[in-house]
Every structure is written in C-alpha cells, then in structure tokens.
VEXZA-620422 format. One line per 3 residues: number of its first residue (from 1); their letters; for each residue x, y, z of C-alpha. Coordinates in Angstrom, 3 decimals. Layout:
residues N
NUM> A> X:Y:Z; ...
//
This chain:
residues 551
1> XXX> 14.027:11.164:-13.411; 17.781:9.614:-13.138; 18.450:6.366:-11.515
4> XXX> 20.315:6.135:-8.298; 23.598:4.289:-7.991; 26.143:3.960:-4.612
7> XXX> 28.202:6.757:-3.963; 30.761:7.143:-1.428; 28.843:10.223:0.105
10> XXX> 25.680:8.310:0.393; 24.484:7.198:3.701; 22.519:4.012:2.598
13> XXX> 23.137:2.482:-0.499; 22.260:-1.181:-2.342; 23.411:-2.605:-5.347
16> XXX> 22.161:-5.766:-7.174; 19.502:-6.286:-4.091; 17.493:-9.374:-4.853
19> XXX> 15.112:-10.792:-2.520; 13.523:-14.291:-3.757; 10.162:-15.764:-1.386
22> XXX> 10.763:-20.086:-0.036; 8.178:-20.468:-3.524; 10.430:-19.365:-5.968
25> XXX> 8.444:-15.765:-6.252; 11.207:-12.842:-7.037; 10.097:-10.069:-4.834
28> XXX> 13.015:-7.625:-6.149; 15.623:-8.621:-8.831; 18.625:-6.722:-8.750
31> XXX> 17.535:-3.758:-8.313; 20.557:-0.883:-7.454; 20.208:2.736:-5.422
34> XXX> 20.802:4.772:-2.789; 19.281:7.490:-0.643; 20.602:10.835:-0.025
37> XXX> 21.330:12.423:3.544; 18.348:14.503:4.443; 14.407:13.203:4.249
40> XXX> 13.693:10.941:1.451; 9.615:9.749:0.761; 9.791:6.188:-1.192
43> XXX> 6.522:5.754:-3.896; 5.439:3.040:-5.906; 2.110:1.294:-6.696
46> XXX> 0.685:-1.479:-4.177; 2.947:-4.320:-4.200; 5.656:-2.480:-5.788
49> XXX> 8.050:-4.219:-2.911; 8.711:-0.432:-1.107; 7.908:-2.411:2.417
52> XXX> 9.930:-5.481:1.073; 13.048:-3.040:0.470; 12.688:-0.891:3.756
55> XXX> 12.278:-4.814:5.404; 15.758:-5.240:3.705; 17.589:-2.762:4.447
58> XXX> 17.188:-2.785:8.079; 17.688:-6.486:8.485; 14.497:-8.342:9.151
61> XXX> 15.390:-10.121:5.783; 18.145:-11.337:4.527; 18.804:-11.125:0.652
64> XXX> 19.152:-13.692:-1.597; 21.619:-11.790:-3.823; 23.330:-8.507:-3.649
67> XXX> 24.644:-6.083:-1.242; 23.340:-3.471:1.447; 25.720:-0.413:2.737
70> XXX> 24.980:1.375:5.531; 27.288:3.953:6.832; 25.765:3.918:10.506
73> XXX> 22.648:2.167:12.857; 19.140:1.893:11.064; 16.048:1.963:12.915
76> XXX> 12.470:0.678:11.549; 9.183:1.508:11.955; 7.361:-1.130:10.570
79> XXX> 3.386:-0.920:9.400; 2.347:-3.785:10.843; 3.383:-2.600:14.861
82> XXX> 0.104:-2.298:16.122; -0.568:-5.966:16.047; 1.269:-7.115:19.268
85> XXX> -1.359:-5.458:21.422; 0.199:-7.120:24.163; 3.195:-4.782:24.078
88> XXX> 4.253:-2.246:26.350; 3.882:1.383:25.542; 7.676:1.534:26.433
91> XXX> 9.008:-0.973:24.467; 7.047:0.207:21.827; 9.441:3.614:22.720
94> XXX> 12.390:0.977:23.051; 12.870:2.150:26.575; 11.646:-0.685:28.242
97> XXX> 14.889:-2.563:29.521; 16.664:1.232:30.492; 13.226:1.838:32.716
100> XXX> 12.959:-1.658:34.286; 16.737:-0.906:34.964; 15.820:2.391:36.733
103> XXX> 13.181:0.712:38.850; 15.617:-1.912:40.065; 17.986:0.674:40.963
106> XXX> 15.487:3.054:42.355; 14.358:0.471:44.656; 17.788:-0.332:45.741
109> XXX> 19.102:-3.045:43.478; 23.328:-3.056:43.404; 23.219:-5.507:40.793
112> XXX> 25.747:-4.516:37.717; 23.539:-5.498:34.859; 21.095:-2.773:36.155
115> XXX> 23.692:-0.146:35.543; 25.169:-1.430:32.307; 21.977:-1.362:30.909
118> XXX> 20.772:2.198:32.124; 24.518:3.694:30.925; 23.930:7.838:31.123
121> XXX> 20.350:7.634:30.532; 19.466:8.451:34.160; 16.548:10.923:32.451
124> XXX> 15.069:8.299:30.191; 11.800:8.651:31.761; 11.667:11.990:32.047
127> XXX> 13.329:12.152:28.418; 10.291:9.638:27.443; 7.548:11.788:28.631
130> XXX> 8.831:14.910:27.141; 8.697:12.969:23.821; 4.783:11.606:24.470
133> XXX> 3.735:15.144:26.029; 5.501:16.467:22.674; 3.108:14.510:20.782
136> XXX> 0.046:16.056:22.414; 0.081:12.620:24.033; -0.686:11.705:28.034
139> XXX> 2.638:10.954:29.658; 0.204:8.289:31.546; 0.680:5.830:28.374
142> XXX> 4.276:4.283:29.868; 2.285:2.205:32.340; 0.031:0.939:29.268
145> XXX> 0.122:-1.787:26.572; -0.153:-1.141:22.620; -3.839:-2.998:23.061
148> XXX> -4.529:0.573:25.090; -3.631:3.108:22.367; -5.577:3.854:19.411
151> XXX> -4.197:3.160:16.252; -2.474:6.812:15.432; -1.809:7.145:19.220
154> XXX> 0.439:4.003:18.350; 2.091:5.019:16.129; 3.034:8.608:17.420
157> XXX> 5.047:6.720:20.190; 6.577:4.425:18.020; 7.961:7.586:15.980
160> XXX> 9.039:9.379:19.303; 11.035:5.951:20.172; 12.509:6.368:17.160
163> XXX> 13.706:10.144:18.261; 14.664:8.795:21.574; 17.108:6.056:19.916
166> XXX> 18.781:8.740:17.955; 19.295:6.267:15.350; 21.541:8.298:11.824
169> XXX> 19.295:6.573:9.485; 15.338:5.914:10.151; 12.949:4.271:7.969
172> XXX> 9.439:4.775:8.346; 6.926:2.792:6.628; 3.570:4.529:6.581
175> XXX> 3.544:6.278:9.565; 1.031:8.542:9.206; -1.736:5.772:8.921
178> XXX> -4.971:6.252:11.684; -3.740:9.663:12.549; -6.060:12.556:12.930
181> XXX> -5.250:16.124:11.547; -3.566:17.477:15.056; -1.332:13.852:14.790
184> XXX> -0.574:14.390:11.120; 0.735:18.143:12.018; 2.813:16.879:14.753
187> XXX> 4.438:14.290:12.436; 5.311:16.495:10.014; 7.058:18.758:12.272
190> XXX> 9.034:15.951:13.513; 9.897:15.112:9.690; 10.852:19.308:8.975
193> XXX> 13.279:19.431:12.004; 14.013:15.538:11.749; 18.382:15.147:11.677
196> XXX> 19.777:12.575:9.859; 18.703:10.367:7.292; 15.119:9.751:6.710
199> XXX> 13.497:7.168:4.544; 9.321:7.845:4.569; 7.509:4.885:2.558
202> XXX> 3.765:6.688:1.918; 1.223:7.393:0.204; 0.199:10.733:1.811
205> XXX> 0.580:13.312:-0.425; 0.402:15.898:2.008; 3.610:14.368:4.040
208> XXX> 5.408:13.493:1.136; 5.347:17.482:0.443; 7.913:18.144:3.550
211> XXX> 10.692:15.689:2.153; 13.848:16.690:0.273; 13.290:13.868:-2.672
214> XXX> 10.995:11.175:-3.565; 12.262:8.294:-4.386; 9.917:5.596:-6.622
217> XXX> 9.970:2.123:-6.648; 8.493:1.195:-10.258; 8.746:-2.060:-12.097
220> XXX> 12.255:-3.387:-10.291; 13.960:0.120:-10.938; 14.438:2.635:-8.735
223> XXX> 14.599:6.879:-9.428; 15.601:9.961:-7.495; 13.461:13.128:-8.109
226> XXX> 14.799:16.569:-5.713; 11.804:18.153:-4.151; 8.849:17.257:-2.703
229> XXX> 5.071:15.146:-4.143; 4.034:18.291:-6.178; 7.646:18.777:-8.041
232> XXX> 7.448:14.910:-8.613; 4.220:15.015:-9.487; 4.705:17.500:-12.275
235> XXX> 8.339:15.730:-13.367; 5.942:12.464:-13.550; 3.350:14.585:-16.028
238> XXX> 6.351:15.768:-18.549; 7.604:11.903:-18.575; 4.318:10.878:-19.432
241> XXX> 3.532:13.694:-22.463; 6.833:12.906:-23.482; 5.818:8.709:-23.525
244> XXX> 3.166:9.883:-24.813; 4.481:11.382:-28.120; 7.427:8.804:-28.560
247> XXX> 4.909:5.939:-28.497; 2.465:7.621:-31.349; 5.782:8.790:-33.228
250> XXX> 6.835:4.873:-32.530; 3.481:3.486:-33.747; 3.657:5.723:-36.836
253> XXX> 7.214:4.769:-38.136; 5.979:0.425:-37.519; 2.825:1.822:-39.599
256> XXX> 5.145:2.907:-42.090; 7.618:-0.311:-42.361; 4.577:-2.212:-42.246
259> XXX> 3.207:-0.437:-45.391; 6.522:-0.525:-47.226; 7.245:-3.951:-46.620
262> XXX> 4.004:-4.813:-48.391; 4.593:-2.926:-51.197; 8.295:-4.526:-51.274
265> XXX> 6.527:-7.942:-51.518; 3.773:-7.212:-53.656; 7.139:-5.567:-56.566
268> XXX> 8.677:-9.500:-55.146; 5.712:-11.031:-56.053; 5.172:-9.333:-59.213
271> XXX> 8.770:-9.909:-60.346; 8.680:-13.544:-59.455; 5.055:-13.467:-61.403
274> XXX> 6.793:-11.966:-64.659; 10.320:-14.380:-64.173; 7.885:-17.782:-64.164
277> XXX> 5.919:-16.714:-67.432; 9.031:-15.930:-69.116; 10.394:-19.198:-68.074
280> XXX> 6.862:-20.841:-69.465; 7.039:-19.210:-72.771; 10.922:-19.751:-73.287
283> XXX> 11.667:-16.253:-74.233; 14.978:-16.988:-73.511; 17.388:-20.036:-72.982
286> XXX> 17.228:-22.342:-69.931; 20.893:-21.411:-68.765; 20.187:-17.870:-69.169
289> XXX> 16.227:-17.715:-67.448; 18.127:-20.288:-64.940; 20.562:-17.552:-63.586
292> XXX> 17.823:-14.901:-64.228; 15.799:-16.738:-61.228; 18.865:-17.452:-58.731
295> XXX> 19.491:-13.697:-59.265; 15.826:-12.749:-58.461; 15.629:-14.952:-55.743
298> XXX> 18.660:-13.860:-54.120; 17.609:-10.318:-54.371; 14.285:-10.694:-52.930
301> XXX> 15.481:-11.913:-50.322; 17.994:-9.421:-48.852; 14.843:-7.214:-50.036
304> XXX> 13.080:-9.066:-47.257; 15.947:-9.158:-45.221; 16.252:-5.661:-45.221
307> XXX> 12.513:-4.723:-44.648; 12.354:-7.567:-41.942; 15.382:-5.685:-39.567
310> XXX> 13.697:-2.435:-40.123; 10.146:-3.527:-38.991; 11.999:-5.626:-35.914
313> XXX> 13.321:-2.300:-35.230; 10.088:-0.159:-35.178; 8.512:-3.359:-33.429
316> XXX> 11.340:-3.161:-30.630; 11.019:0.816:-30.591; 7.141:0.415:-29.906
319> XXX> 7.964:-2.048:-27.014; 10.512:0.642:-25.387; 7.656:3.376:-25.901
322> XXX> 4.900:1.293:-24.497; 7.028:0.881:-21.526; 7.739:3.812:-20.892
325> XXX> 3.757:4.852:-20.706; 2.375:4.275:-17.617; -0.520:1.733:-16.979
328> XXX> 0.482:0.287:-14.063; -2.656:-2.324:-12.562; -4.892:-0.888:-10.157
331> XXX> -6.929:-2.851:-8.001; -10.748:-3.802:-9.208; -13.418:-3.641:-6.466
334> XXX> -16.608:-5.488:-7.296; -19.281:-5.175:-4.250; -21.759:-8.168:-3.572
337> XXX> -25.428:-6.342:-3.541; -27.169:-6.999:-0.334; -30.419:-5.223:-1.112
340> XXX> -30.584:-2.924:1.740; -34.375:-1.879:1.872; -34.496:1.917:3.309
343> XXX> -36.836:1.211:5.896; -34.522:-1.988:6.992; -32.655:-0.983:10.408
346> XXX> -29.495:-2.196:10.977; -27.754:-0.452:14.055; -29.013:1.477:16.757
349> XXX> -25.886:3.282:18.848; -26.537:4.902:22.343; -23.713:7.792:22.368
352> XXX> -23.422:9.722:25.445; -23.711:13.638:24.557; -22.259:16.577:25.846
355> XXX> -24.473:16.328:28.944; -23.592:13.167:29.241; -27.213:11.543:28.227
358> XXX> -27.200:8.519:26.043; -28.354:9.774:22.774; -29.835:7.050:20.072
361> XXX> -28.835:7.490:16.375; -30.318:4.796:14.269; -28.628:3.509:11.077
364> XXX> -31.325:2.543:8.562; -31.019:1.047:5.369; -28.583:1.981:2.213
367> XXX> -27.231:5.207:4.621; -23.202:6.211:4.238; -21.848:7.189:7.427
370> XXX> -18.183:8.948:8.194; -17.614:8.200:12.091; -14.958:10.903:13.060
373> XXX> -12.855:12.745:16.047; -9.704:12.564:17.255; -6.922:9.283:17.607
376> XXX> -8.380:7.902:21.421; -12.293:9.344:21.082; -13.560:5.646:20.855
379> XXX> -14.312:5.733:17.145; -12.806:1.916:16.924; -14.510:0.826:19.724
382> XXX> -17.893:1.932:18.710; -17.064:0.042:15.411; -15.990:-3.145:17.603
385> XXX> -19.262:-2.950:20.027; -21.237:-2.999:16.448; -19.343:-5.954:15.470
388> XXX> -19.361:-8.009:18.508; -23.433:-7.258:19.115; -23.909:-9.227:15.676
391> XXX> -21.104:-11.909:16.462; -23.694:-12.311:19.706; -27.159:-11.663:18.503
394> XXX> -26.688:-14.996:15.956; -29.679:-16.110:15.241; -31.655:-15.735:18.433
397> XXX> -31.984:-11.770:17.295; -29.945:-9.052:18.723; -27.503:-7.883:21.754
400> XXX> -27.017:-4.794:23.309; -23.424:-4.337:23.932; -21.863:-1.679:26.025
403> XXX> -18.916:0.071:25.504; -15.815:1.643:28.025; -17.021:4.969:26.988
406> XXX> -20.370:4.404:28.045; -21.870:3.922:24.767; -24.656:0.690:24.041
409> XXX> -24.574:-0.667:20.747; -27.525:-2.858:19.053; -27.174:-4.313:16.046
412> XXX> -30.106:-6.098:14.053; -28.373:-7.629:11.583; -26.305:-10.637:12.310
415> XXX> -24.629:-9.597:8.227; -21.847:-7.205:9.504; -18.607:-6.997:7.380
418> XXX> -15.664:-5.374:9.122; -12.756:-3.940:8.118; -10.543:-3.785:11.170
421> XXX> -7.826:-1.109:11.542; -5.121:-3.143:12.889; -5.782:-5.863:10.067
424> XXX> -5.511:-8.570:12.829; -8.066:-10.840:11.683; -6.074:-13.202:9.131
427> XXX> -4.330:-15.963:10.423; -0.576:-15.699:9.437; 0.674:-18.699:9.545
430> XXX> -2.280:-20.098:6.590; -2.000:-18.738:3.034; -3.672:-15.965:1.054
433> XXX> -5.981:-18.394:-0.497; -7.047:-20.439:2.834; -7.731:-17.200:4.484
436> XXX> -10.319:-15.909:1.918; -11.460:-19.747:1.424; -12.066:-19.585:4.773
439> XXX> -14.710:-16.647:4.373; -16.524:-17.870:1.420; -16.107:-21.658:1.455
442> XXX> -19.386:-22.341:-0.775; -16.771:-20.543:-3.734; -14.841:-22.352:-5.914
445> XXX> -10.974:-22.090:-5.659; -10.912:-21.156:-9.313; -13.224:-18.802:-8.993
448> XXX> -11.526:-17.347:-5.711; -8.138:-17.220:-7.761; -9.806:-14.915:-10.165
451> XXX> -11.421:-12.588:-7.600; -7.456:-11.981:-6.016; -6.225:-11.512:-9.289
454> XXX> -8.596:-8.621:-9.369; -7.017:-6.954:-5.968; -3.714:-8.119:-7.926
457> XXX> -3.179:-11.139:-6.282; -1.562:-13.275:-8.440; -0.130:-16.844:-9.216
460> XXX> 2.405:-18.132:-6.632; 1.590:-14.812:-3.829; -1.848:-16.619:-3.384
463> XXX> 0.266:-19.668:-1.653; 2.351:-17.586:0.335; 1.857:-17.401:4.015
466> XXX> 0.009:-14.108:4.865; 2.969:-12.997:7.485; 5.348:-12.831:4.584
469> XXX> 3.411:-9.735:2.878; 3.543:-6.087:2.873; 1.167:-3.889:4.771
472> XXX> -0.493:-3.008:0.952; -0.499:-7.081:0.292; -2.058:-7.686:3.774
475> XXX> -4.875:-5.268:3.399; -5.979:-6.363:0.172; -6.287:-9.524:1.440
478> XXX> -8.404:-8.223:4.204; -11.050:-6.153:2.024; -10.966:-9.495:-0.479
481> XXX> -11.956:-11.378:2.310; -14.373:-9.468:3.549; -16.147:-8.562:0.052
484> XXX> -16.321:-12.480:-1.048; -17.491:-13.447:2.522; -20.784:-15.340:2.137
487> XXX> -23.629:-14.368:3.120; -22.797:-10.905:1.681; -22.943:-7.585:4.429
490> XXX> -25.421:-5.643:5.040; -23.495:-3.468:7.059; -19.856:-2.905:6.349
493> XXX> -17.554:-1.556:8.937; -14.441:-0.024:7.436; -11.688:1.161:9.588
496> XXX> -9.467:3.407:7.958; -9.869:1.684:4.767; -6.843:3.886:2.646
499> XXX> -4.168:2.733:4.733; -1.539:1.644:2.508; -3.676:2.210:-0.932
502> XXX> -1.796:4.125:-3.288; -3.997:7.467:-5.172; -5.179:4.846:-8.273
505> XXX> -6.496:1.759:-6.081; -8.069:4.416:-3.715; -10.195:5.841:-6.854
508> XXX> -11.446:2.368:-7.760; -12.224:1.605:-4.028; -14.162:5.242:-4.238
511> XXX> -16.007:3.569:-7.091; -16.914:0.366:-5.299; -17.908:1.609:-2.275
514> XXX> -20.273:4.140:-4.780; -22.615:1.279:-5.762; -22.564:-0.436:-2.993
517> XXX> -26.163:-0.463:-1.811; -25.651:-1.909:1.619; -24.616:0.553:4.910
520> XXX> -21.520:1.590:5.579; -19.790:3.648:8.759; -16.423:4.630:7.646
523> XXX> -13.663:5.612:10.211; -11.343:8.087:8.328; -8.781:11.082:9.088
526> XXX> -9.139:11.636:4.827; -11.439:14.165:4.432; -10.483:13.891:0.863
529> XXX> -11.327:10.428:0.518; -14.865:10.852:2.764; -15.702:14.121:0.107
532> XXX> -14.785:11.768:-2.733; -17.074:8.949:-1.384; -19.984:11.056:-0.721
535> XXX> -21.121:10.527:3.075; -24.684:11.244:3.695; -24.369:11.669:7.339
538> XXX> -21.191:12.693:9.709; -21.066:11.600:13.592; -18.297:13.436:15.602
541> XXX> -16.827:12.387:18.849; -14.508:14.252:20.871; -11.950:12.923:23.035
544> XXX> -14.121:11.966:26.162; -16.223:9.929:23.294; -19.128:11.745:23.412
547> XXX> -21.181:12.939:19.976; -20.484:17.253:20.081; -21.726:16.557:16.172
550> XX> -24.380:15.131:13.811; -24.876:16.310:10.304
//
C-alpha cells in the first residue's frame, strides 16, 4: 500500500491533522492524506480514530494542529443519528425549514423569509418523497419523528437527505448498520451510481466491495489501496507474507550478531586472560607488558564497539519487522455464567400469526434465538416489551406487556441484559468508568479498569465523557456494561450487536457469546454472523409483525 499525501487534484485532503481530547489523550497525531474523487471505504480496527477523522473533516471538531482542504461543501452522516428520537423525519432529510416554508406560503403567508428560504425548491416535497419511495420507504414518514422509524429505516432517510442536499463530498459513517438485505441492496445502488466524492467508514465487507479504493486508518498512518475489500484484502495478505519473512530473516541476522558477539568476547576475554599471566610471570618488561595492555584494551574495545552497532542494528531491524506484522488488539469477551437450567422459563411472547391469532412461543432455558424480518416488522419492539415486562415484574413476579403490533410479552425473569440498538442507555455527560460503575457498583474500580482494558479501554479514555467517543468506543462501553452488570443475565437481549465491530472483535464476540450458558434473542441482518454463532431456533416477522416463520 502507498501513503496518501495532498495533491492539487484531490478533492479532500489533510496534512499534519492532530486532534488532542480536554485530558491530554492524542486521538490522531499528525497524521497526512487525502481521498480521491470517486467512492472511497475508510478501514481500521475499533478505535482506530476513522469516526474521529470523518468528525474532523466535516467540522464538528476543530483540530488542535494541522490543516483540512476541502475543495467544495461536505455533508455527514454521523453513526450516532438515531439518538434524537425526537427529530423530525424531515430534518433528518434536511428539508425541514424549505417544507415549513412551503406550508407558510401554501397557506398564504407573503412574508419574505418564507421565500428566501424555499429559493427554486418549489418540488422539495415531491422531490422528498421520490427519494423515501426510492428507498422502498412509505412517503407517509415526513409527518413522523426519528423515535417512529426503525433503526435501518433511519438511516435510509438520512442517506436520501444526503442525495437531496447534493452535497460534492459526503461522508458516511457506517451507514449500513440495522439494515435488512432489501435496505443493504438499495444502499449500494445509491453508492454504484453515487456522483461526487464519497467517503464510506465500514466494516461491511460486502459494501466496501462497490467502492473505487479503501482507504485504512492503522496506527496514526493512513494508506490508499485501488479497488474494492477483496483486492485489499489480498494486497493486505502479500504485506503480511512479506512481514512475515523480513521479521524471521530479521530475527535470524540478531541471532547471528548475538552469537558472534559472544564469541568476540569470549577471544577478549581470553586475550585479556593470557595479557594478565604474562604480566604475573614477568615474561617481559613492565614498560613493554604496560603498552602491551593499553594496546589490548584499546582494541577490545572498538571490537565491542563494532559488534555493539551491528547488534543495535539487527535489534532496530527486528523492531521495523515486528511492526510491520500485524497484531493489532482485539477485544476480549468474558461472559458471567448464569446457570440457566433447561427446564427454567424465561420469556413467553404472544406473536400474532398470519391469521392474525396470538401465537405463544416460550423461551426456556440455555436456548439461542435469531429474531429476524425486515427494518419496521417490530423486531425492536418485541425486544423492548421483553425488557420493560422485567423492569415491571421486580420482585412481585411478572408483567404481561403488550405491544403496538399486537404482540403480549411475559417475562419471568426480572435478570434481563439488553443490548439496545440505538445505544441510548449511557448517560453522556458521566464518564466511561461511572457508567459501567454504575451497573456493577459491588466491583472494585481496579478491577473495573481491568475488565475495559479487555474491550480496549484504556488509561485516560476511561475518564472521558461518553459523548466524546466513536460509535465503536460507545458500543463497547455498552456490551461492558451490560456483561459486568450485577446480578449477571439470564436473558440477554442483543440488538444488532456487530454494529461498528470490525471482522477480529466480531470473532471473539462469536466466541463469548459461544459459552455463554444463559438465553439469548439476537436481532441481526448478518446472516454470517447468526451462522457463525450457531442459533438453535429462528423467529421471522414480516412487515405487519406477525411470525410467517419458526424453525
């Protein structure tokens, strides 16, 4: 891979970008690149600071060294927009102000400001629908609030705001988080026939196939690979056999000073040895042995000069090899065991059916279920009725909840962990550590600092206020909390748990969830990651929110 640097041709380019945190904490350190015209998808590990850049270069933070060029407008899509439920659908389409104006005038308003604001755009709102209907999305949405969408149904308007704006550069930070497989299609045909410049922050690997170059964000540098995930992908194997080899040819040549610089001391030693029992037996006179000594002495020691710069060499060339192998951290996932008896039941969920009869399914003991359908079945909601019939059975037993779908929930275990989709249960204004305190306040802080270090929370980021991290940063704090909440769960509730994980903290989250021997119902559109954790029972909805499936 070659780095990036400015060029005159490039649309968006940084040099020297630094970006320090109120603690001290560098978040990038002059780092220097620049992305192409055409569709770019930026990689990097969790907490690699690809949200912290994208943040930067379209001016929700201000650097704390270095510059930012940008030839034209830049939009955003950030990864945390679902939060404000209270939003409007069309401001989340940043049409708001141009369709209030329209109203006014529609209902007879002469007032300037109305027509300033509106400009041309006398179709916005037919412009807007066109965009939703585009989608496969209900034009209905513009009278709704972001608290009304689903998750992926969110974020498909956000994207078609962006398309409305006609912004020349567009950043998009994992946008195809929560969508189902119709959503994902329709994304990526937006991204093939998307004009302009295009910066995609992801870690779908599908997606990141339909860009012109990735772009990685490793260890404060960044690189510029043409193609899509697959060429990268096999660019990243050949760096890696070739780090591979220079580090065991590196190891062997500090093996080799090593062994000759102890066979140059022991010939030192020896000669030193032989000078000091000449000297004893005064083989020779004092001025003479005198000089012999200086002589030997001297010479010894540009030997171990000499031998000393060559193994600082092979030292240094080991260091340059090791770096250039890759064993970047991964998160490590250790599950508290509830011990889940089989015959223990834990949810009972009345789903209408296609005839529209409620239909029980029972969750009992250690069981692994995939809750799926389309963005808008109810799939969240079910999840939320499960949660809030615990948060009210407390210790008088249970409560039957129902749902808008027409769904009642029971739960029978007040020991319900959930994962929530829009991560909105952290207060952002307290730190990292207060949060997860907060769930598990019988654990030591020491010991709580250890536990973050395993999700790779580390030293002064534990401080920091959760509103000042990355989508990645937030969710790890989530799962942390939820994992090291005491009493343990019985019954976890995950949400579309691989948002923002990159492939290697994914695997280890695969492996947790593996031996964990409480329930789980796991709302996913990666069929990849529900084949890799091993479901042993699917529920489908369909878009009215009835089960059409149980396997």
């Amino acid at each position: 891979m070659s780095t990036s640097t400015p060029h005159t041709i490039t649309p968006l380019a940084f040099e020297r970008l630094s970006l320090s945190w109120p603690d001290g904490t560098r978040a990038l350190d002059s780092l220097t690149g620049a992305f192409p015209p055409g569709r770019t998808g930026l990689v990097g590990r969790n907490g690699s600071g690809k949200s912290t850049l994208l943040r930067l270069l379209a001016g929700q933070l201000a650097p704390t060294g270095g510059t930012i060029r940008a030839d034209a407008d830049v939009a955003y899509l950030p990864q945390q927009l679902t939060l404000d439920t209270a939003l409007p659908v069309t401001a989340l389409l940043g049409v708001d102000e141009k369709i209030a104006a329209l109203r006014a005038i529609e209902g007879g308003s002469i007032d300037t400001a109305a027509y300033d604001v509106l400009g041309d755009d006398w179709d916005i709102e037919v412009r807007a629908e066109a965009e939703l209907r585009g989608l496969g999305l209900d034009e209905a949405m513009l009278t709704r609030t972001v608290g009304g969408l689903s998750g992926g149904e969110a974020m498909l308007v956000a994207v078609a705001g962006l398309r409305l704006g006609g912004a020349p550069i567009v950043l998009l930070d994992e946008p195809s988080n929560n969508l189902d497989r119709e959503a994902r299609d329709r994304l990526t045909a937006l991204v093939e026939t998307w004009r302009g410049t295009l910066v995609i922050a992801s870690h779908d690997e599908e997606l990141l196939e339909h860009v012109d170059q990735i772009a990685e964000l490793r260890r404060g540098d960044i690189s510029l690979t043409g193609g899509g995930y697959s060429t990268y992908l096999e660019q990243l194997e050949r760096e890696r056999t070739a780090a591979a080899q220079a580090l065991r040819s590196a190891e062997g040549t500090l093996r080799s000073e090593q062994r000759d610089r102890r066979e140059a001391e022991a010939k030192i030693a020896g000669s030193l040895r032989a000078g000091r029992k000449a000297q004893a037996n005064k083989r020779a006179p004092k001025i003479l042995m005198n000089g012999q000594k200086a002589r030997a002495q001297v010479s010894a020691g540009k030997l171990r000069g000499e031998h000393e710069a060559r193994l600082a060499d092979a030292r240094a060339a080991v260091d340059r090899a090791e770096e250039r192998v890759r064993d970047d951290a991964s998160i490590r996932v250790q599950l508290p065991d509830p011990d889940v008896a089989s015959s223990r039941r834990l949810a009972t969920l009345e789903v209408p059916d296609a005839a529209d009869e409620l239909r029980p399914i029972v969750i009992m003991g250690p069981e692994r279920i995939a809750l799926t359908g389309p963005n808008g079945s109810g799939k969240t909601t079910l999840l939320d009725a499960i949660a809030t019939s615990a948060d009210a059975g407390g210790a008088e037993g249970t409560a039957r909840i129902s749902t808008r779908g027409g769904a009642w929930v029971t739960a029978s275990t007040t020991r319900v962990g959930y994962l929530r989709q829009r991560l909105d249960g952290l207060d952002d204004e307290a730190s990292v550590l207060d949060n997860v305190q907060r769930a598990a306040p019988e654990t030591s802080v020491q010991e709580l600092r250890a536990q973050l270090a395993r999700f790779l929370l580390r030293g002064a980021v534990v401080e920091r206020p959760v509103a000042s991290l990355s989508g990645g940063e937030r969710f790890r704090v989530s799962l942390v909390r939820l994992l090291l909440a005491t009493p343990s769960a019985q019954l976890l509730l995950l949400d579309e748990p691989t948002n923002n994980l990159d492939r290697e903290s994914t695997a280890q989250l695969v492996t947790a969830l593996g031996d964990y021997r409480g329930a789980l119902i796991v709302v996913s559109h990666d069929e990849r990651f529900l084949g890799r954790l091993e479901v042993t029972r699917r529920l489908s909805l369909d878009s009215a929110g009835s089960v059409v499936g149980e396997a």
